[in-house]
C-alpha positions in Angstrom: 98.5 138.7 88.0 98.1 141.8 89.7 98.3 142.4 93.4 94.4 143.2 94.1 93.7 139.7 92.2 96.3 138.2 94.0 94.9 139.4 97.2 91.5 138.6 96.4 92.1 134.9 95.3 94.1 134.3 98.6 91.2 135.8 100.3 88.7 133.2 98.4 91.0 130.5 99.7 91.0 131.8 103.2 87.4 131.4 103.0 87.0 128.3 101.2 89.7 126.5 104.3 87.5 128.1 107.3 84.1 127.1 105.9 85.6 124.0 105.3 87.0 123.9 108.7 83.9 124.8 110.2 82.4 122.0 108.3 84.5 119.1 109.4 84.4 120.7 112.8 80.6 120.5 112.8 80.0 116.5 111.9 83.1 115.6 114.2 80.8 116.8 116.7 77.9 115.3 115.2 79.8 111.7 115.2 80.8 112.2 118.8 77.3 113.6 119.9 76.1 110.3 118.2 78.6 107.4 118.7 80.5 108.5 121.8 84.1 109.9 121.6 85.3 106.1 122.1 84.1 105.4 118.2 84.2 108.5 117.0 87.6 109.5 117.0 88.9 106.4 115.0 86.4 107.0 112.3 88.1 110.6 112.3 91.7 110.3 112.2 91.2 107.5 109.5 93.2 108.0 106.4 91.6 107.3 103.0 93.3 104.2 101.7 94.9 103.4 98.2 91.8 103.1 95.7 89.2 104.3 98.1 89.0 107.6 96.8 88.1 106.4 93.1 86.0 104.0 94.0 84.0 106.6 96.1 84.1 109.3 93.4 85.8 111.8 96.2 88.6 113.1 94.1 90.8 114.7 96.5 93.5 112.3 98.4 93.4 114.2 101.7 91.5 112.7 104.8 88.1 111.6 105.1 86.3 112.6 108.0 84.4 109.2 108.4 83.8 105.9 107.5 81.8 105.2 104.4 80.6 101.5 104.5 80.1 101.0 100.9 84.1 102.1 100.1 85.6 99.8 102.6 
């Protein structure tokens, strides 16, 4: 791999993590601006549990930003 690709594929990445950033950023605002920080915030720092992620068809095991009823 050369260095320009390297540097342009890191770049990609860097863009990909602050759009996704902005992103989750966005609806936790949205959640709070709805629900009130007192119920938002759980929903937030909840951690996708064992299974959840297949059952959902979200194939990624990292956080989810929010509940989804029909997972639980």
């Amino acid at each position: 791999m050369s260095s320009e690709s390297k540097k342009a594929g890191v770049g990609e990445v860097r863009l990909a993590c602050r759009q996704f950033a902005m992103l989750y950023f966005h609806f936790c605002k949205v959640l709070v601006e709805s629900l009130g920080e007192d119920k938002a915030l759980p929903l937030v720092q909840r951690k996708t549990g064992p299974g959840n992620s297949r059952r959902c068809g979200i194939r990624l095991s990292a956080r989810r930003p929010a509940s989804l009823e029909e997972c639980d």
